[in-house]
C-alpha positions as CSV (number, residue, x, y, z in Angstrom):
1,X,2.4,-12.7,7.4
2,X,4.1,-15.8,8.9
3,X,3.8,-16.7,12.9
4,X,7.9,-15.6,12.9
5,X,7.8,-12.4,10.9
6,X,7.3,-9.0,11.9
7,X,5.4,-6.4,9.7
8,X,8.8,-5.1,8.5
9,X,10.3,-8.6,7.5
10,X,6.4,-9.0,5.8
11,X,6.6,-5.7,3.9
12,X,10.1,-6.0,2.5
13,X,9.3,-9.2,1.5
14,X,5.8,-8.9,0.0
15,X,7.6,-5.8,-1.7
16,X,10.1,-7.4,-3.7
17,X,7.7,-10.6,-4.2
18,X,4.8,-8.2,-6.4
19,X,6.9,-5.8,-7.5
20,X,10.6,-7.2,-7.2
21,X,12.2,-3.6,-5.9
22,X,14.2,-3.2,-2.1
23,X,14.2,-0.3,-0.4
24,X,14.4,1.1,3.0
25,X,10.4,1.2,4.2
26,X,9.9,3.4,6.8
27,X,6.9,2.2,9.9
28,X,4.1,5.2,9.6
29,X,1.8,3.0,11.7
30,X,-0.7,0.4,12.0
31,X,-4.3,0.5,12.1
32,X,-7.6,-1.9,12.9
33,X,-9.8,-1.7,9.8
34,X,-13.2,-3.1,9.5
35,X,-14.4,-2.9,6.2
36,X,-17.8,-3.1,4.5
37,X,-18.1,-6.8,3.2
38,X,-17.2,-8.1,7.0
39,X,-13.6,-8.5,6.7
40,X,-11.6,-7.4,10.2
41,X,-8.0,-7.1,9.8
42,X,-5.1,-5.1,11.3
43,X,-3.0,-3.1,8.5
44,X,0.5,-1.5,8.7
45,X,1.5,1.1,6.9
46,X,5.0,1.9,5.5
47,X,6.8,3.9,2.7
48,X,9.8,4.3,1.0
49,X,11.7,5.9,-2.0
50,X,12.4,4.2,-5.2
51,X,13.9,5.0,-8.5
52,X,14.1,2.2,-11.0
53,X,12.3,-0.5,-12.5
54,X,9.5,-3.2,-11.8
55,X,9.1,-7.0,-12.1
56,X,5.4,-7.5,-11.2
57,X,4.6,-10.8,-10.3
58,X,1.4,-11.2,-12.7
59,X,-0.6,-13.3,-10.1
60,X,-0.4,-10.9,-7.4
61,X,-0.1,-7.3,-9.6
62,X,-1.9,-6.4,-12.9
63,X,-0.1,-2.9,-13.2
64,X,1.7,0.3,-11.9
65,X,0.8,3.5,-12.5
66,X,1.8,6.4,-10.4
67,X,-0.3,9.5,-9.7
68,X,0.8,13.1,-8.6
69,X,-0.6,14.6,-5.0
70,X,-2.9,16.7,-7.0
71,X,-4.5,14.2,-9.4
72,X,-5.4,11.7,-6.0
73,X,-7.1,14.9,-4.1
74,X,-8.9,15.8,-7.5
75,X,-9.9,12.0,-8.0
76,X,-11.1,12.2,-4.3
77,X,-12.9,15.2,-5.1
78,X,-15.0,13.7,-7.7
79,X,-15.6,10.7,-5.8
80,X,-13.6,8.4,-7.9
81,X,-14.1,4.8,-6.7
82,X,-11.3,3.7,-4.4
83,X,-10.6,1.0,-2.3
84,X,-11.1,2.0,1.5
85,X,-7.9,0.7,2.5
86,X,-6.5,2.6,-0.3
87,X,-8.3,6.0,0.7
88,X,-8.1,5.8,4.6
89,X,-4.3,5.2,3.8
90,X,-3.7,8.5,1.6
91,X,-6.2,10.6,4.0
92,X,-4.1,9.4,6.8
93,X,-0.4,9.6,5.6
94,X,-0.2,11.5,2.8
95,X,-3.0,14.2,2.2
């Protein structure tokens, strides 16, 4: 994020930079995380709707896949590894 952006500007812009899509990204929040190798770092969290296609920028995204509410919960279930970003995120905003 640059000294003259704010997490909106950052998120549209990171957005279509990985994964070359716009959209209308909604504020959910933003959050102080402190995770297990050290690293402290505020987060915010947004989402939005989109129905097309992806350009992934190949140095920043290896792939896309999509998963339905149940298939998260069930790989949550049976302790699936995710990132703790990741799971905080979908505990928090979406389960």
């Amino acid at each position: 994020m640059g000294v003259d952006e704010d997490y909106s500007t950052c998120a549209n812009k990171e957005l279509f930079e990985e994964i070359g899509i716009k959209t209308n990204l909604e504020f959910l929040g933003k959050h102080y995380m402190e995770l297990d190798d050290g690293r402290k770092h505020f987060i915010a969290y947004f989402k939005g709707e989109y129905d097309g296609e992806f350009t992934l920028d190949p140095n920043e995204v290896a792939k896309v896949k999509f998963f339905s509410k149940e298939e998260i919960e069930k790989m949550i279930q049976d302790s699936k590894k995710l990132h703790p970003e990741c799971l905080f995120t979908l505990k928090e905003y979406f389960l």
